[in-house]
N, C-alpha and C positions, 0 to 999 in steps of 0.2 A: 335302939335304932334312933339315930339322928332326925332332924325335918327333913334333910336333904336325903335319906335314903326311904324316909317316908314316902315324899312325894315321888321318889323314881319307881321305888315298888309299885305305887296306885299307877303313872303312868305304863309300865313296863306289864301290870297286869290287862289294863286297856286295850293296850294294841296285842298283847295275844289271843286276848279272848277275843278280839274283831278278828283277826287272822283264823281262827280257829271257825268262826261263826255262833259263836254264844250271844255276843251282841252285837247289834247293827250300829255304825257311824252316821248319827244322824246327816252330818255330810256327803258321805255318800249316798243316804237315802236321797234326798232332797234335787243331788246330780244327775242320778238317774233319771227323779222325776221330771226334771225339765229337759234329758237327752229324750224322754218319751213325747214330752211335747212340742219339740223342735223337732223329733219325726212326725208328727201329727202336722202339724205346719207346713213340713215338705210334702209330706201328702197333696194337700189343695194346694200349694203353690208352684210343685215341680210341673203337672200337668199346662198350667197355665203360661209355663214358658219365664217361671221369674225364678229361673238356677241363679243368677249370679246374687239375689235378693237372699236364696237360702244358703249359700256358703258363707254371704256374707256375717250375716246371720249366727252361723255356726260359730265362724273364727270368733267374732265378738265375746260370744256365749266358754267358749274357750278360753279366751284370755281375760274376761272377767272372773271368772270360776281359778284361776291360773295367782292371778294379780290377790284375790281374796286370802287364798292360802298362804299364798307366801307373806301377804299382810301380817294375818295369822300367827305365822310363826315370829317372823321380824318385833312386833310387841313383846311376844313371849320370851324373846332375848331380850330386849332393853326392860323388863319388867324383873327378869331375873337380874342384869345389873343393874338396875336401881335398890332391888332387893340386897344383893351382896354388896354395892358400894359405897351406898348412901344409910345414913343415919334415918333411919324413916322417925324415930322416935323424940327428934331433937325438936326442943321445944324456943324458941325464940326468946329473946328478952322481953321475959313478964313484968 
């Protein structure tokens, strides 16, 4: 087995055992955490009359959480072509 189907198998084993629930994606643990405390927040803030403060709120938390990921992956592409394109090993005139 090559590197590149090394790493697909670790990756490809990853996302089935989360799918499956053998392990938790610390990701999604962490998202949930903070969907629990932006309910806690609208708690004390919805009674007080500050809805427009907790959607806003939301969307932000949304498209931070949104913007991270897809961060995320966009490196893990240019990290793979730098890996397949470039010479990591080339050594400059010594």
């Amino acid at each position: 087995m090559n590197e590149l189907e090394q790493r697909n198998l670790i990756l490809y084993f990853i996302e089935i055992s989360e799918r499956k629930g053998l392990i938790k994606n610390k990701y999604q643990e962490e998202k949930e955490k903070l969907s629990h405390l932006l309910n806690e927040v609208e708690e004390i803030l919805m009674p007080l009359g500050h809805n427009k403060i907790c959607i806003r709120l939301e969307d932000l938390i949304g498209s931070v959480i949104e913007i991270s990921k897809n961060l995320f992956f966009e490196y893990g592409k240019i990290a793979n072509t730098i890996e397949e394109d470039y010479i990591l090993d080339y050594k400059a005139l010594d």
